[in-house]
PyMOL Python script that loads the backbone (N, CA, C, O; Angstrom):
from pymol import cmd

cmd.read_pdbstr("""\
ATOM      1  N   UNK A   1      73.196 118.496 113.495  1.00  0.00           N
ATOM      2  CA  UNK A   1      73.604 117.118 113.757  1.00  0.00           C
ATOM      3  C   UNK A   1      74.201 116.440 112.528  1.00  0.00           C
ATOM      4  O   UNK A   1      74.641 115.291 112.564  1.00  0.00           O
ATOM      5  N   UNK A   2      74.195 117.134 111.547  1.00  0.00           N
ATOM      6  CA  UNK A   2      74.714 116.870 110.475  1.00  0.00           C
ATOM      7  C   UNK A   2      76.570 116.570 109.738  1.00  0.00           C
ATOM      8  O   UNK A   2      77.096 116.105 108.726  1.00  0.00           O
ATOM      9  N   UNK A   3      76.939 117.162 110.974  1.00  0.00           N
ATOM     10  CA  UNK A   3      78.175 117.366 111.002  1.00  0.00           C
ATOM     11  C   UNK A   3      78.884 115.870 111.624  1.00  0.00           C
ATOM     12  O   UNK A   3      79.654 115.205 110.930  1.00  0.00           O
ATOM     13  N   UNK A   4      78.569 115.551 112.753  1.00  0.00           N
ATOM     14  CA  UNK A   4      79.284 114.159 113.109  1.00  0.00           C
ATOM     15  C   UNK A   4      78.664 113.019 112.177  1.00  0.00           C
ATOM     16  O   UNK A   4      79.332 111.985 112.188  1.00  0.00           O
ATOM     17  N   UNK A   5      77.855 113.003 111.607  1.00  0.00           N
ATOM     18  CA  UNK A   5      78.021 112.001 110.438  1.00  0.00           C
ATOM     19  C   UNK A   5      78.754 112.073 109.652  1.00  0.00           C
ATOM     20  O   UNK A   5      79.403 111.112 109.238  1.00  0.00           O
ATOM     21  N   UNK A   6      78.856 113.377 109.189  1.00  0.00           N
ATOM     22  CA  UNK A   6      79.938 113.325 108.021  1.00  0.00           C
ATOM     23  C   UNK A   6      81.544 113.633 107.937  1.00  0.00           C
ATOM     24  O   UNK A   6      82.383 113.772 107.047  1.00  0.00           O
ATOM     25  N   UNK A   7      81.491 113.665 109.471  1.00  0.00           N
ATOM     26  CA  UNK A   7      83.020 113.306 110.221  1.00  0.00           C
ATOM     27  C   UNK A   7      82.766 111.857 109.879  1.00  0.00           C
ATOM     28  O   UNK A   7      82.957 111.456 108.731  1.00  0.00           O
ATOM     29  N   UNK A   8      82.406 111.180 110.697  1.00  0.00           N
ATOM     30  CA  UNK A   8      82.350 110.022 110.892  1.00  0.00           C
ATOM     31  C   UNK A   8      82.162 109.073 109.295  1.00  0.00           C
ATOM     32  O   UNK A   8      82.511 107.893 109.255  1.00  0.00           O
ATOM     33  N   UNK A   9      81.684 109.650 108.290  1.00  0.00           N
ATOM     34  CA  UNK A   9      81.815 109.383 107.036  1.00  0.00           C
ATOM     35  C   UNK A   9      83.189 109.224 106.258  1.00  0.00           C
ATOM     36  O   UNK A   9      83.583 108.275 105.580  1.00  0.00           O
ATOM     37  N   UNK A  10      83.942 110.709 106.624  1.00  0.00           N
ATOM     38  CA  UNK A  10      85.229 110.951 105.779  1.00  0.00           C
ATOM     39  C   UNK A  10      86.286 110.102 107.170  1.00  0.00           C
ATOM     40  O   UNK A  10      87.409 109.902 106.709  1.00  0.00           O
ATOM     41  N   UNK A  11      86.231 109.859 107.892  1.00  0.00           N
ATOM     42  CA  UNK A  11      87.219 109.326 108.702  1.00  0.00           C
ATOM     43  C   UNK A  11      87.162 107.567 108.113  1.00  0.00           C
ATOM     44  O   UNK A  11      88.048 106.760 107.833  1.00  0.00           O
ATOM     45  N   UNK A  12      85.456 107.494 108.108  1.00  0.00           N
ATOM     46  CA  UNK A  12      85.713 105.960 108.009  1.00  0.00           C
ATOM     47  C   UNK A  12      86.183 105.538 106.650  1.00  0.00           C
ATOM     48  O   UNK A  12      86.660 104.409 106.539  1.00  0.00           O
ATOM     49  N   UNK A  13      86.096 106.351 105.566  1.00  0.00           N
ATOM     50  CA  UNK A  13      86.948 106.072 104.031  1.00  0.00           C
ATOM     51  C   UNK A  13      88.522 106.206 104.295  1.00  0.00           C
ATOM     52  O   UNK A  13      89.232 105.517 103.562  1.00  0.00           O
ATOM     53  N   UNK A  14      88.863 106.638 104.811  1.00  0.00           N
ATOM     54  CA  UNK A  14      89.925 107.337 105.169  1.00  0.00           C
ATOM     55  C   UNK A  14      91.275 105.974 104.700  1.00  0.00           C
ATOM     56  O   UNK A  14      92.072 106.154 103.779  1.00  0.00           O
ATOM     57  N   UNK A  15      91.247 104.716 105.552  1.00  0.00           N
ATOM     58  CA  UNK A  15      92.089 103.649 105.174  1.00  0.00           C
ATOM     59  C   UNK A  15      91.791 103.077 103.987  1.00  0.00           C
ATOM     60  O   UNK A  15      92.305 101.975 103.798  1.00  0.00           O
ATOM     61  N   UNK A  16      90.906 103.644 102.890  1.00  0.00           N
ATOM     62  CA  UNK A  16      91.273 103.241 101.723  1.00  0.00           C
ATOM     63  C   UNK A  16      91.770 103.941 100.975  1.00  0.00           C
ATOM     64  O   UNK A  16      92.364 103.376 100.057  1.00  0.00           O
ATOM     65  N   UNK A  17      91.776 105.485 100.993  1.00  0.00           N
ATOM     66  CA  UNK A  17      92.434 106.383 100.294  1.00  0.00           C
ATOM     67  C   UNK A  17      93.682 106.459 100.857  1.00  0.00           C
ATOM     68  O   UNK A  17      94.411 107.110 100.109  1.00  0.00           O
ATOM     69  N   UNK A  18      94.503 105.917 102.275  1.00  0.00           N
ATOM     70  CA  UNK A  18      95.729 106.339 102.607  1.00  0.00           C
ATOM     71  C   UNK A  18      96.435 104.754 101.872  1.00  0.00           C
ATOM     72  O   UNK A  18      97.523 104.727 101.298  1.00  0.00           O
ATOM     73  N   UNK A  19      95.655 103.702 102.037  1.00  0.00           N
ATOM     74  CA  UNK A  19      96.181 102.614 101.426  1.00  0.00           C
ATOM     75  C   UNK A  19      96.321 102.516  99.775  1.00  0.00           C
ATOM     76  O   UNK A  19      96.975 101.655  99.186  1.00  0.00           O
ATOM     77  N   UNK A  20      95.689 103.411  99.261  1.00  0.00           N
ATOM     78  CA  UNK A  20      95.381 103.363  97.500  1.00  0.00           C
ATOM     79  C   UNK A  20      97.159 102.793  97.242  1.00  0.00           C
ATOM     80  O   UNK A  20      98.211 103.013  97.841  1.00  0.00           O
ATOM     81  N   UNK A  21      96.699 101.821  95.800  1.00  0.00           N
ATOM     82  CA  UNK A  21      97.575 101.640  95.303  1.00  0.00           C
ATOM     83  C   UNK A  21      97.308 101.591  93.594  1.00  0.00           C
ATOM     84  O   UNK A  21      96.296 102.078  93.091  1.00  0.00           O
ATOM     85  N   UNK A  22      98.445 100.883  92.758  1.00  0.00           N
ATOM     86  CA  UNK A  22      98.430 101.265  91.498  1.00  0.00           C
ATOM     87  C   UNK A  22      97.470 100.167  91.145  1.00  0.00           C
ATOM     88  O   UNK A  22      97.138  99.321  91.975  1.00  0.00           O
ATOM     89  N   UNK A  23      96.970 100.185  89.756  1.00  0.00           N
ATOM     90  CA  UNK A  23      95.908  99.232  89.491  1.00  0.00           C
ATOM     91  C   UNK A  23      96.735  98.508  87.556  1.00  0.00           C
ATOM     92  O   UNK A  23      97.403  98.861  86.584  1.00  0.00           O
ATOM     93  N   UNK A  24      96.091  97.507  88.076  1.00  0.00           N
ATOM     94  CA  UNK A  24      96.612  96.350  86.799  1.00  0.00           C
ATOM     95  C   UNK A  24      95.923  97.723  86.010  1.00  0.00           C
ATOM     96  O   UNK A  24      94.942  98.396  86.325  1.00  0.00           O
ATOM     97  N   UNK A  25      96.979  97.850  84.715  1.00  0.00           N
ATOM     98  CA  UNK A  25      96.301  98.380  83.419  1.00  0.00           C
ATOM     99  C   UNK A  25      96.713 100.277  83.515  1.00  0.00           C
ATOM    100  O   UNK A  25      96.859 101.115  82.625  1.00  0.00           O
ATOM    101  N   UNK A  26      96.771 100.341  84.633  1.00  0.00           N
ATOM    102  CA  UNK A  26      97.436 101.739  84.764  1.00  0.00           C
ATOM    103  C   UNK A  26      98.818 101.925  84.277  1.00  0.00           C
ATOM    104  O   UNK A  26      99.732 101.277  84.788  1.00  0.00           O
ATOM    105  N   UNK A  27      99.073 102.934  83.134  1.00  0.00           N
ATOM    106  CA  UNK A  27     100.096 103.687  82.483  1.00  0.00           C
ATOM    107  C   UNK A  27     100.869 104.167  83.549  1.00  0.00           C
ATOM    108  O   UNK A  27     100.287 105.092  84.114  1.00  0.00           O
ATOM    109  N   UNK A  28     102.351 103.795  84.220  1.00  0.00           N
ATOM    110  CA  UNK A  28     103.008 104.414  85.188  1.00  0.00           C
ATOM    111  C   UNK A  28     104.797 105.039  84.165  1.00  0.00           C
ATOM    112  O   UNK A  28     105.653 105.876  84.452  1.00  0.00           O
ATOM    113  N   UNK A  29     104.627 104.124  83.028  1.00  0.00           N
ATOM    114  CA  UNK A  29     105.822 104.912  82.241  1.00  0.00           C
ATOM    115  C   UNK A  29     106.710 103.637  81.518  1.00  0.00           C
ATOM    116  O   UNK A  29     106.508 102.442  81.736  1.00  0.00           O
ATOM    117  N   UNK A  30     107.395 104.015  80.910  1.00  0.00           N
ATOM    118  CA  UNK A  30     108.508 103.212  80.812  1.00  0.00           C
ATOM    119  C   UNK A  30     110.216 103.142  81.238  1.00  0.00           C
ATOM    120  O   UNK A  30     111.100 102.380  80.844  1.00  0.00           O
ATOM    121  N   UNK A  31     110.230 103.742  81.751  1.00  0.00           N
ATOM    122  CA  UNK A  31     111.575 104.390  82.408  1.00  0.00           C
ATOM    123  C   UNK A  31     111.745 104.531  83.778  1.00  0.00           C
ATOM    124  O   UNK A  31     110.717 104.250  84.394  1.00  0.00           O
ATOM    125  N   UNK A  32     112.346 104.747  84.222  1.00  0.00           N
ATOM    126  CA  UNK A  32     112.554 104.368  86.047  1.00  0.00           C
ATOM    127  C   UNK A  32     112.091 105.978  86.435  1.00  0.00           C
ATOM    128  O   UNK A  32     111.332 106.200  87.378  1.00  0.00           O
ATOM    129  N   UNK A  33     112.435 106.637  85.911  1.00  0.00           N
ATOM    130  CA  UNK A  33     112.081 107.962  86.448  1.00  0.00           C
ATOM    131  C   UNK A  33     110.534 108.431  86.544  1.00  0.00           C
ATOM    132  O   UNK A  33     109.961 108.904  87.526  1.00  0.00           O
ATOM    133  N   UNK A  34     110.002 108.162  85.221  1.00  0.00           N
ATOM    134  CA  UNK A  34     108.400 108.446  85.144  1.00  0.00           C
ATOM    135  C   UNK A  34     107.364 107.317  85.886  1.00  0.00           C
ATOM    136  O   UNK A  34     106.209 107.493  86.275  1.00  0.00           O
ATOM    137  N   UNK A  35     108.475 105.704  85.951  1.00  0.00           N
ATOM    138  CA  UNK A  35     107.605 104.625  86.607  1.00  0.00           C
ATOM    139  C   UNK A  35     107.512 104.998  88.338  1.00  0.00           C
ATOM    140  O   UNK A  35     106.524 104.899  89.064  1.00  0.00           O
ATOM    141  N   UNK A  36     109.061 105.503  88.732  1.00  0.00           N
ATOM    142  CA  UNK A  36     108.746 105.988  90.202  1.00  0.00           C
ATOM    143  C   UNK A  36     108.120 107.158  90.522  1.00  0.00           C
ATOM    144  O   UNK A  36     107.900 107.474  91.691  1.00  0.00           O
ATOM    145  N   UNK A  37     107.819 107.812  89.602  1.00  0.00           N
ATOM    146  CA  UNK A  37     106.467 109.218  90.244  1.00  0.00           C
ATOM    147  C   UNK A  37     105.374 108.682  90.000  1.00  0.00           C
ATOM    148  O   UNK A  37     104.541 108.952  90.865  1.00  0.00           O
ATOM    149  N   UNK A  38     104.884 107.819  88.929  1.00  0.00           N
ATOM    150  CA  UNK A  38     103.607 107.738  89.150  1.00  0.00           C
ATOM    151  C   UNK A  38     103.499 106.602  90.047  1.00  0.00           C
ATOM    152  O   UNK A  38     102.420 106.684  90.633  1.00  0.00           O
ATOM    153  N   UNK A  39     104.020 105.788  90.332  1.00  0.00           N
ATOM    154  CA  UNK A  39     104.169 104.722  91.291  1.00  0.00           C
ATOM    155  C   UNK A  39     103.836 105.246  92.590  1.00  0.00           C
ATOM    156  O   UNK A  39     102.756 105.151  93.173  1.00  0.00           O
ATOM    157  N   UNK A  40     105.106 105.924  93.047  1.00  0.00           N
ATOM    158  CA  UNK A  40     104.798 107.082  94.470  1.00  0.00           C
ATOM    159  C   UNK A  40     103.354 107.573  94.855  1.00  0.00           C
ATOM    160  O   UNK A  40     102.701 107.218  95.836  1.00  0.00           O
ATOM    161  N   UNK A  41     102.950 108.585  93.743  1.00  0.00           N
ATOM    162  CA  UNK A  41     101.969 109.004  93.259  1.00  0.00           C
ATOM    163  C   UNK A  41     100.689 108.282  93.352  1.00  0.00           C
ATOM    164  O   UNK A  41      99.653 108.948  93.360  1.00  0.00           O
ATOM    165  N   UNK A  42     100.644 107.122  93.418  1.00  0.00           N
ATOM    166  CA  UNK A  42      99.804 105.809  93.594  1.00  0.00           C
ATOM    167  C   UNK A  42      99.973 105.310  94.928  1.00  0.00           C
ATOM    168  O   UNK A  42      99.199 104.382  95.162  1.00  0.00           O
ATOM    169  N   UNK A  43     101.139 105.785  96.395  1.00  0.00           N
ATOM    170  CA  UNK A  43     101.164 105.514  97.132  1.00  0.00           C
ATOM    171  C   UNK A  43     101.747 103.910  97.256  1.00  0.00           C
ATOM    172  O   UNK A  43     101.407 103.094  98.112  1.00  0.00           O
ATOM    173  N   UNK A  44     102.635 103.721  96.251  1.00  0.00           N
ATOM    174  CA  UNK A  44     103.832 102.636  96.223  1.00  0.00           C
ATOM    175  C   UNK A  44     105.290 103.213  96.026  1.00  0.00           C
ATOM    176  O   UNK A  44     105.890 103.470  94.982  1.00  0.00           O
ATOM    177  N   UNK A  45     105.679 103.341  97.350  1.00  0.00           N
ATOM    178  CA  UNK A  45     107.215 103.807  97.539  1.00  0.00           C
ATOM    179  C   UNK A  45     108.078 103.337  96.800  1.00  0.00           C
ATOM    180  O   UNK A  45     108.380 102.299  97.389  1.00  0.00           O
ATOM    181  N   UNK A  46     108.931 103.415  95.542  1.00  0.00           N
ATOM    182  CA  UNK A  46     109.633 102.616  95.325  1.00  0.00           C
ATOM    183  C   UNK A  46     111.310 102.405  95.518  1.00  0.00           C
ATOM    184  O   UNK A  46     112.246 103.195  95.397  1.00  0.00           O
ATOM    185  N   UNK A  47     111.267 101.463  95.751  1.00  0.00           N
ATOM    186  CA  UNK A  47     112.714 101.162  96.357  1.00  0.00           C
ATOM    187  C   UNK A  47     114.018 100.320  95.484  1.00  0.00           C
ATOM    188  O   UNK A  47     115.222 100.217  95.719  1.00  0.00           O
ATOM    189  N   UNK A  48     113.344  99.918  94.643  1.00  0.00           N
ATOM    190  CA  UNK A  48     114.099  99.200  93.179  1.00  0.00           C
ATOM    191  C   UNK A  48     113.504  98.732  92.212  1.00  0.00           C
ATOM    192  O   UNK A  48     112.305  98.457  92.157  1.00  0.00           O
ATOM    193  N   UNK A  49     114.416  98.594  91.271  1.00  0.00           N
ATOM    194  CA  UNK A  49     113.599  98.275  89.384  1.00  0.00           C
ATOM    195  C   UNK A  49     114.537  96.896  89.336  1.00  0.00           C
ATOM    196  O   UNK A  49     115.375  96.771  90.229  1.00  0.00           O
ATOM    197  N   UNK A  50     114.407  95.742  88.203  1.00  0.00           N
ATOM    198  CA  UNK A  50     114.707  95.009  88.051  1.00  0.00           C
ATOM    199  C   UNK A  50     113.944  94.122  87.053  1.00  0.00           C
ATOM    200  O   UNK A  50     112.825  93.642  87.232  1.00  0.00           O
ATOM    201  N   UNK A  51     114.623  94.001  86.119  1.00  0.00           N
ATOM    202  CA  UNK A  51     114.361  93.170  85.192  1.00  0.00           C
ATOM    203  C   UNK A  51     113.956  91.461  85.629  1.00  0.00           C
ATOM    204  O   UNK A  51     114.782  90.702  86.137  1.00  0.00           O
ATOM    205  N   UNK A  52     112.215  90.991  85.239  1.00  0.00           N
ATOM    206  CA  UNK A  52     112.333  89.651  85.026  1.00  0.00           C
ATOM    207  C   UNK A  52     111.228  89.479  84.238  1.00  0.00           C
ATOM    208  O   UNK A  52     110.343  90.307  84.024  1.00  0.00           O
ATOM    209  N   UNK A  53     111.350  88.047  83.697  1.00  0.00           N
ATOM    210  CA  UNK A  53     110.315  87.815  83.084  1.00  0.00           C
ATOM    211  C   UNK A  53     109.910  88.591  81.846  1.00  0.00           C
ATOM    212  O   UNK A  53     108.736  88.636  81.481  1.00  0.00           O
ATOM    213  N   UNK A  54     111.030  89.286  81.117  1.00  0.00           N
ATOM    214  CA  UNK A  54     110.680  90.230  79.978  1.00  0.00           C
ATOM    215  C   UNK A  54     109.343  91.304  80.240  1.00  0.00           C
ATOM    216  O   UNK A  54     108.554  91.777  79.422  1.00  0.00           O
ATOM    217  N   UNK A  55     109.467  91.533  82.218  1.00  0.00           N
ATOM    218  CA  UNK A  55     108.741  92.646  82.149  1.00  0.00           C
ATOM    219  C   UNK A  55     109.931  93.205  83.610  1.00  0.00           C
ATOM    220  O   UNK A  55     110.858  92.556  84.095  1.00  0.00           O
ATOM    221  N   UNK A  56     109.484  94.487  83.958  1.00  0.00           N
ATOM    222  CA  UNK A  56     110.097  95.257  84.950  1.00  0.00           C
ATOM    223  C   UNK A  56     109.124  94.959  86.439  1.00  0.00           C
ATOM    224  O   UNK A  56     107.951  95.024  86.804  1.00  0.00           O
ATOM    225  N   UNK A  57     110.397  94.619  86.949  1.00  0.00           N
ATOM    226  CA  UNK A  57     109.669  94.598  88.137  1.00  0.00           C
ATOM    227  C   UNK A  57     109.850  95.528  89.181  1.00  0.00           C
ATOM    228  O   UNK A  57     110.973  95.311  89.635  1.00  0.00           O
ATOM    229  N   UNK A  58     109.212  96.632  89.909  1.00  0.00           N
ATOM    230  CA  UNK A  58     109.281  97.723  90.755  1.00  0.00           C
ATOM    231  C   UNK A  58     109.152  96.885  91.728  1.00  0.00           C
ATOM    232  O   UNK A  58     108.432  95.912  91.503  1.00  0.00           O
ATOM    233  N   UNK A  59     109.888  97.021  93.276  1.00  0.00           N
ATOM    234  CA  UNK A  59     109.987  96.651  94.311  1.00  0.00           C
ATOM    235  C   UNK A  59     109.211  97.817  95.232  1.00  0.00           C
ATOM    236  O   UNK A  59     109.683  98.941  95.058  1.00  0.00           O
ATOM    237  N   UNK A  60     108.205  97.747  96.093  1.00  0.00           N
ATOM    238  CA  UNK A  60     107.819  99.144  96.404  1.00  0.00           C
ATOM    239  C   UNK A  60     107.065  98.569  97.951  1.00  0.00           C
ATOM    240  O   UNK A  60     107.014  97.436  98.428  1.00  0.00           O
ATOM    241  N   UNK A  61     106.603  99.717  98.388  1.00  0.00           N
ATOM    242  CA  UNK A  61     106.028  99.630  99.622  1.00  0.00           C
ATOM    243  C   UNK A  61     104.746 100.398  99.635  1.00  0.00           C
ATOM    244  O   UNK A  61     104.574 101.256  98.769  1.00  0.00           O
ATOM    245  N   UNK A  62     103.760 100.152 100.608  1.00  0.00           N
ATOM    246  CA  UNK A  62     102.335 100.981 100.613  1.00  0.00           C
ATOM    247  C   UNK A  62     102.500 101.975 101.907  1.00  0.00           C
ATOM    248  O   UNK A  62     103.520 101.969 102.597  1.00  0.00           O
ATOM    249  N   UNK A  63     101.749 102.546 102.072  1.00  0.00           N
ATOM    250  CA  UNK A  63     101.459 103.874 103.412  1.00  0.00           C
ATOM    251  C   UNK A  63     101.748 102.662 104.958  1.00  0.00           C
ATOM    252  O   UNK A  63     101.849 103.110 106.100  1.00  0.00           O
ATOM    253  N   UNK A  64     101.803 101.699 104.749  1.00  0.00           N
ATOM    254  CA  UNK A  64     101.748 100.787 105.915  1.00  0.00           C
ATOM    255  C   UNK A  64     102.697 100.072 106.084  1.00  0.00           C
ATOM    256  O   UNK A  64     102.924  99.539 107.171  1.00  0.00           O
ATOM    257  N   UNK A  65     103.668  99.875 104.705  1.00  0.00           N
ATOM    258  CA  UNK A  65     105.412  99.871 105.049  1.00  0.00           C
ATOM    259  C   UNK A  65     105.151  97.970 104.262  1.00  0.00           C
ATOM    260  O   UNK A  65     106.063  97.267 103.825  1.00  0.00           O
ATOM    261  N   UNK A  66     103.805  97.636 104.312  1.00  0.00           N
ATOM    262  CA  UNK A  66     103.955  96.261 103.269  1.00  0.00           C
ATOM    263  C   UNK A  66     104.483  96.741 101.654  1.00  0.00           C
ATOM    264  O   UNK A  66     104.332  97.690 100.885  1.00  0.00           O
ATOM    265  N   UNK A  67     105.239  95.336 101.712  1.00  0.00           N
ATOM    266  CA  UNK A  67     105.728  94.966 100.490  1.00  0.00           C
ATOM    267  C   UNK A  67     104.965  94.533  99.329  1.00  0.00           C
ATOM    268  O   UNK A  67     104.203  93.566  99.342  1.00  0.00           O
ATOM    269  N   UNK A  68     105.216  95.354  98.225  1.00  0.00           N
ATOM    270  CA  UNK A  68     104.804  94.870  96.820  1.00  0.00           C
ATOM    271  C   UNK A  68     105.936  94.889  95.923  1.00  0.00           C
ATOM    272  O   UNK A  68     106.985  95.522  96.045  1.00  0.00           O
ATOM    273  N   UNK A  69     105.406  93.748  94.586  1.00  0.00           N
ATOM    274  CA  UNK A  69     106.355  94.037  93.825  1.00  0.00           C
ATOM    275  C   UNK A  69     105.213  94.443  92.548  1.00  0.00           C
ATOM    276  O   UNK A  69     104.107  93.941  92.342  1.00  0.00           O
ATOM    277  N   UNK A  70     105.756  95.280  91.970  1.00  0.00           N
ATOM    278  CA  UNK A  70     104.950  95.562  90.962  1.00  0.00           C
ATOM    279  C   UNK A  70     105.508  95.302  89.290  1.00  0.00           C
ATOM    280  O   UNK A  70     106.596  95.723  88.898  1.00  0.00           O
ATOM    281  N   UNK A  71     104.467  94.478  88.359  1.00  0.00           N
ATOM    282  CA  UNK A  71     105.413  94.066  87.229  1.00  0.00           C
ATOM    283  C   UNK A  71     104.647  95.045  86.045  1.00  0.00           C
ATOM    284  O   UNK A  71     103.426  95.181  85.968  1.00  0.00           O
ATOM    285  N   UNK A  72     105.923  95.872  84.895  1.00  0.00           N
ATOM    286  CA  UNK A  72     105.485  96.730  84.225  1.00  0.00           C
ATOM    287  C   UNK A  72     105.890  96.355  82.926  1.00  0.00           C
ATOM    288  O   UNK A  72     107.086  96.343  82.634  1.00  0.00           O
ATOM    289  N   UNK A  73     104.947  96.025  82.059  1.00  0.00           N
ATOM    290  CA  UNK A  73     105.236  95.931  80.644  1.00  0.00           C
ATOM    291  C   UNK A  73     105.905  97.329  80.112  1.00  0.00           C
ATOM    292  O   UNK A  73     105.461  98.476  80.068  1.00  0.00           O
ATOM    293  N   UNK A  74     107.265  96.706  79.695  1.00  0.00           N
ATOM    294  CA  UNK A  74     108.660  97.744  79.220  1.00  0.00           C
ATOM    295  C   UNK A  74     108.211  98.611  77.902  1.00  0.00           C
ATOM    296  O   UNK A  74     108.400  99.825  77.830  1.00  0.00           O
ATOM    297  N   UNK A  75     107.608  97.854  76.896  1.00  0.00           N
ATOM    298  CA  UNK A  75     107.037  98.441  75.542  1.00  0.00           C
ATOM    299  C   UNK A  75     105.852  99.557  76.193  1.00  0.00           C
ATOM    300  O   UNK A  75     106.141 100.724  75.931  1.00  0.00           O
ATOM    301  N   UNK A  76     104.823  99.415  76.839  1.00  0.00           N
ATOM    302  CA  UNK A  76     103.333 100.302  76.983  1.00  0.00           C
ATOM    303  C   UNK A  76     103.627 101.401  78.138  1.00  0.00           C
ATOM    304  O   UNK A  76     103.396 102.609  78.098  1.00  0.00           O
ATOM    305  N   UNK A  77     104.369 100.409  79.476  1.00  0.00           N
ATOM    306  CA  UNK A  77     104.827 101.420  80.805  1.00  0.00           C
ATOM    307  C   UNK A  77     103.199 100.743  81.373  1.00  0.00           C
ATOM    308  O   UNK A  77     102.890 101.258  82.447  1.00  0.00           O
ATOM    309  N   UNK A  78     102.291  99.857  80.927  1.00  0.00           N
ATOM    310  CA  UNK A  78     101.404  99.958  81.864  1.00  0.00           C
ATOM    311  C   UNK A  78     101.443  98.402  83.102  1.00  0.00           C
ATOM    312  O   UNK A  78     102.129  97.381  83.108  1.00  0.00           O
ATOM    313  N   UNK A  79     100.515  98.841  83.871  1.00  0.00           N
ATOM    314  CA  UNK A  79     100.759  97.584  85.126  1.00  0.00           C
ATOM    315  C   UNK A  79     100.967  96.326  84.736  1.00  0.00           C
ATOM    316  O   UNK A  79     100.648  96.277  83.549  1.00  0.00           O
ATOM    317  N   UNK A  80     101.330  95.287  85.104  1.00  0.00           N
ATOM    318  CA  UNK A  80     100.449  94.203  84.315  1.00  0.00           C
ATOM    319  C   UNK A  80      99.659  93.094  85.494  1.00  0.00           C
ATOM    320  O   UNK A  80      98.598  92.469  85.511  1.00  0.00           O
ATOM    321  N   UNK A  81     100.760  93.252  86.373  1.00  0.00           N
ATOM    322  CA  UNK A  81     100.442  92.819  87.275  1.00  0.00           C
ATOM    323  C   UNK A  81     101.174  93.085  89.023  1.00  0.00           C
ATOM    324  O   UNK A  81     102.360  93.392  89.133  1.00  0.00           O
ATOM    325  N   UNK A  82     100.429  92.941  90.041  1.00  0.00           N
ATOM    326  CA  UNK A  82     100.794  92.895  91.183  1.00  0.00           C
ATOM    327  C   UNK A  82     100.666  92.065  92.391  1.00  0.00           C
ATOM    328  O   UNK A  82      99.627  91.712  92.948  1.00  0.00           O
ATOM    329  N   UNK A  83     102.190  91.745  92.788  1.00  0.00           N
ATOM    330  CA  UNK A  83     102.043  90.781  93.921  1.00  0.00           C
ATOM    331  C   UNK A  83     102.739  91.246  95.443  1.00  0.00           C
ATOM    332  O   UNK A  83     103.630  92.090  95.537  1.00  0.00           O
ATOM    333  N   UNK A  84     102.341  90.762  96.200  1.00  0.00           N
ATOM    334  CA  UNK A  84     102.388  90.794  97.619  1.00  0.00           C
ATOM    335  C   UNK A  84     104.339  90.334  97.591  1.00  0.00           C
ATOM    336  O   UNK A  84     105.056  89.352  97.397  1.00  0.00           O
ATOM    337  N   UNK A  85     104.407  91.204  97.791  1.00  0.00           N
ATOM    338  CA  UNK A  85     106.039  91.367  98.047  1.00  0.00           C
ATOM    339  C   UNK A  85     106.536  89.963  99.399  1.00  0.00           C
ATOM    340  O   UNK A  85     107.501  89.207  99.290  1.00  0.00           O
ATOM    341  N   UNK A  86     105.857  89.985 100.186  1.00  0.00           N
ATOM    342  CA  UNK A  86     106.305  88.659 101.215  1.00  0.00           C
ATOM    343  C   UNK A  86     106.889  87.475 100.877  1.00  0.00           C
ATOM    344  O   UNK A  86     107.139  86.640 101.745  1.00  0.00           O
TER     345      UNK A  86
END
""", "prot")
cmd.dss("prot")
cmd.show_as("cartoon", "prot")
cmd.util.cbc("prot")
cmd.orient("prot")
């Protein structure tokens, strides 16, 4: 009987590992090439780079097709911050 619990265990984690995304403070790169694999990689599609605010901003999407924008300090490559793309 051990078994449908732990179905029922790994199914119910399941929408947080398909939703994972990048986290403030995470190293994703400094360059568009190394920022969109680890970005991806983090389960944020990315779809454009763009300069504001004297940081980079990644335009990206999650496993569920919502919008983020993600902002990357240009000097370190790490997160700094993330907002709800809407």
């Amino acid at each position: 009987m051990m078994k449908p619990i732990a179905l029922a265990l790994a199914i119910s984690t399941l929408p947080y590992t398909v939703f994972a995304m990048p986290a403030i403070g995470d190293v994703v790169g400094t360059n568009p090439t190394d920022a969109t694999a680890a970005l991806e990689k983090s389960g944020c599609k990315v779809s454009d780079f763009e300069p504001e605010g004297g940081q980079i901003e990644a335009k990206c999407s999650d496993a569920g097709g919502k919008a983020w924008e993600v902002y990357i300090d240009p000097k370190s490559g790490k997160v700094s911050q993330i907002k709800d793309g809407d």
